[in-house]
N, C-alpha and C positions, 0 to 999 in steps of 0.2 A: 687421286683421292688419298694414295697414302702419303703426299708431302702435307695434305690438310689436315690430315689427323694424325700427324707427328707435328706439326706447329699449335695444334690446339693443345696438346699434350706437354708441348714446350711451355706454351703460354702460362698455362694452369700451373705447372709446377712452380718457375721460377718467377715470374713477376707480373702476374700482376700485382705483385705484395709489391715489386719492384715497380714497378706502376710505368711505365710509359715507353718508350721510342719502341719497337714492340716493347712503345710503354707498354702495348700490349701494351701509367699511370706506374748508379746501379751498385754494384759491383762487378767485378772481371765477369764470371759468372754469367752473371743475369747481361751483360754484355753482348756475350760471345749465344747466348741462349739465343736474345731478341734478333741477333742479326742474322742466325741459318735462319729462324721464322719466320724473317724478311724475303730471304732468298726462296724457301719452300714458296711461299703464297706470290711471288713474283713469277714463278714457273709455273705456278697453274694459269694462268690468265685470268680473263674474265668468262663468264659465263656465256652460256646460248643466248639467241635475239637476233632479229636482223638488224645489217651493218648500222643502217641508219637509227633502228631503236637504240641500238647501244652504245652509238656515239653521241645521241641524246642524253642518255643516262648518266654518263661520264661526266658529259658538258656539265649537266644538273648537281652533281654530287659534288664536283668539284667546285662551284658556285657553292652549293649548302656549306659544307664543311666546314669547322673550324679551322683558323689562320693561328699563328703566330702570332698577330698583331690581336688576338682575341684573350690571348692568354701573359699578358703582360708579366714577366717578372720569372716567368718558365721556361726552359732550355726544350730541345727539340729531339726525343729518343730515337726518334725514327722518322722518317720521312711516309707521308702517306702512302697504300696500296692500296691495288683491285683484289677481295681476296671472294673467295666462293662458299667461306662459309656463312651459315643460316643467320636471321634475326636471334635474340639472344633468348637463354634458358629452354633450347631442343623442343621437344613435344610438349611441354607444358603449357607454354605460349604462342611457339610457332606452327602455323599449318602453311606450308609452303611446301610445294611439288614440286618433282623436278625437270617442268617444263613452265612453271608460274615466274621464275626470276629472271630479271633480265640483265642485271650486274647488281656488286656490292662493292661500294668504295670506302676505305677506312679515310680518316684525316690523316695527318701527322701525327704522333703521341708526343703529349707535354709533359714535362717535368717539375716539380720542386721539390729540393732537400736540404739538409745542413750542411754545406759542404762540398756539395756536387762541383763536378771538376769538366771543364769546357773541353770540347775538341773540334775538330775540324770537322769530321762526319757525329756528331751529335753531345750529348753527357755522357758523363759517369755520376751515377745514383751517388751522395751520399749518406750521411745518416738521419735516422728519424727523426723529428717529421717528415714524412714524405708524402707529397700531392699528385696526383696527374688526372689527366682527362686526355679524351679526344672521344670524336663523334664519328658513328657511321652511317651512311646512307644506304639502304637496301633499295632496291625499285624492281616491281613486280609488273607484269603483263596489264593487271586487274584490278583496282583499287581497290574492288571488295577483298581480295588477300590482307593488305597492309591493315585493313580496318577490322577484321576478323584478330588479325595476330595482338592488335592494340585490347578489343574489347577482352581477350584471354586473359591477357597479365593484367587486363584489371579486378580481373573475376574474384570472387572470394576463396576459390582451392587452389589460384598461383603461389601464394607463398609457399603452403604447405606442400606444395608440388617443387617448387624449387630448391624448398630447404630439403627434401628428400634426392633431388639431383645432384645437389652442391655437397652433401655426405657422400653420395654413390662417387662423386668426381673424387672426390679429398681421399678416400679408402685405400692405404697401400701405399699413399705416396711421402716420400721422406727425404727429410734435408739431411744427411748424414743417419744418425739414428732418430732424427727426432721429425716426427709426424708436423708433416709440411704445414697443415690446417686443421684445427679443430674448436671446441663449440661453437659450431655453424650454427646462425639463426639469421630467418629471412621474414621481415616485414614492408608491408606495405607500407609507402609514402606519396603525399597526395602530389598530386602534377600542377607545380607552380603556376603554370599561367591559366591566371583567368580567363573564364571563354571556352579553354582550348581543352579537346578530349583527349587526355593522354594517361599514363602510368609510369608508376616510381616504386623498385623494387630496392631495399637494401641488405645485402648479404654480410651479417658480421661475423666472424672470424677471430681466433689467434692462429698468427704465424709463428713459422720458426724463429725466435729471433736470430739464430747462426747466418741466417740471408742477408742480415745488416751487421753482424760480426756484434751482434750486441749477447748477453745473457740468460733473459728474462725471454719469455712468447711477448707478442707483442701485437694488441687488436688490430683489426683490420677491414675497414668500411670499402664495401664494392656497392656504388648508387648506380644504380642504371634506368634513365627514364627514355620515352618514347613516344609517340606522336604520328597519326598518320596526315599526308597531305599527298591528296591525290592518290597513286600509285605509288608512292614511298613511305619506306616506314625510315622515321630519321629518331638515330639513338645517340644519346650522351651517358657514357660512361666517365663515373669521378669515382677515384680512387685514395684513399688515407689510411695511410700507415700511421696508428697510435693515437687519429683523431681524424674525424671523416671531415670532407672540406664543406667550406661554409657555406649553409641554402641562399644567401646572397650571391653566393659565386654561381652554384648550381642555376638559379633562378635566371642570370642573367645572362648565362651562356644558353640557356634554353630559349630564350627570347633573342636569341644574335640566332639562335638555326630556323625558328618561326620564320622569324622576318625574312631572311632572306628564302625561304622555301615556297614564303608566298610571294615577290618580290618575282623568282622564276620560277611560277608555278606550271608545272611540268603535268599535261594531259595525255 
């Protein structure tokens, strides 16, 4: 439990502004940050379930996920993980127990910026703009779970629940002298696909700008939508530094985890 809540603690501080491989959507820094975050949540494992549910699980998440070849034009932060933390935004949205889970697989985190510099094991973030996404797959015992956690963040007191979690998160924490986030606001955004029951929460922000070596704060768009199908809750988080990414990207990368969620739909 405590390499979880020291990598969530990592994550939050240094990047998601830095957005991706623990894109967690660089610099040295936010580098050196995403990769113990790697290593904490690779040592917890995955969660409780019998062998056989959660080698089902895995199978299923790793089908959902977004690829590489989904995110055209993006470098690769990090390689996917199984990590044990919850669906997103704590009690506000989530009601999950802790004998309801049966694994949580991240994707890969994507990448894009001005600049950004290749390696062998993934990017280095460059300067603003910067893009990232990746999706995660939760998968619970119970399908009533995933569909409970979805009808929540749709509810009309999630924003104002979130934007009160996402202040409490930001409180005390600092890029040198200068307060990592601030004027947090969170609105609803409606869930692109047609048909489909789902939620779109968007978390705006200024960051430090010292985390990209620039001067000025610099806004900061956290979209995160979700969807249940069957016993999974499958989430797409997009991330933008100084301009939130396009609802044509969002939209279509939401219809590439549809399809295939129903495609192996998982009972």
């Amino acid at each position: 439990m405590a390499g979880v809540w020291s990598c969530s603690v990592m994550l939050n501080l240094s990047a998601r502004a830095v957005v991706m491989i623990p894109s967690v959507w660089k610099m040295t820094l936010s580098l050196l940050v995403f990769a113990m975050c790697i290593a904490l949540l690779s040592a917890c494992g995955g969660s409780g379930g019998g062998l056989v549910a959660e080698t089902r699980a895995i199978a299923f998440a790793s089908a959902v996920n977004l690829r590489s070849g989904d995110v055209p034009g993006m470098g690769t932060l990090v390689l996917g993980f199984e990590t044990r933390n919850k669906p997103p935004f704590g009690s506000c949205t989530t009601h999950v127990g802790a004998s309801d889970e049966v694994v949580a697989v991240e994707s890969s985190w994507f990448v894009r910026s001005r600049g950004q510099r290749r390696l062998r094991a993934g990017v280095i973030v460059g300067r603003p703009p910067v893009e990232g996404v990746h999706s995660v797959v939760y998968i619970m015992r119970d399908p009533g779970v995933s569909n409970r956690n979805v009808a929540a963040a749709r509810s009309g007191g999630a924003p104002g629940c979130v934007e009160r979690l996402s202040v409490r998160q930001a409180s005390g924490r600092f890029i040198g002298r200068e307060p990592y986030k601030r004027q947090i606001k969170v609105s609803p955004m409606p869930f692109p696909i047609p048909g489909v029951t789902g939620y779109g929460l968007r978390v705006r922000s200024t960051v430090a700008g010292t985390v990209y070596h620039e001067k000025q704060r610099l806004a900061f768009h956290e979209d995160t939508f979700g969807f249940a199908a069957g016993p999974a809750e499958i989430v797409l988080h997009a991330d933008g530094v100084t301009r939130a990414i396009s609802p044509a990207v969002e939209r279509r990368l939401l219809l590439v985890l549809y399809s295939r969620a129903k495609a192996h739909e998982l009972s």
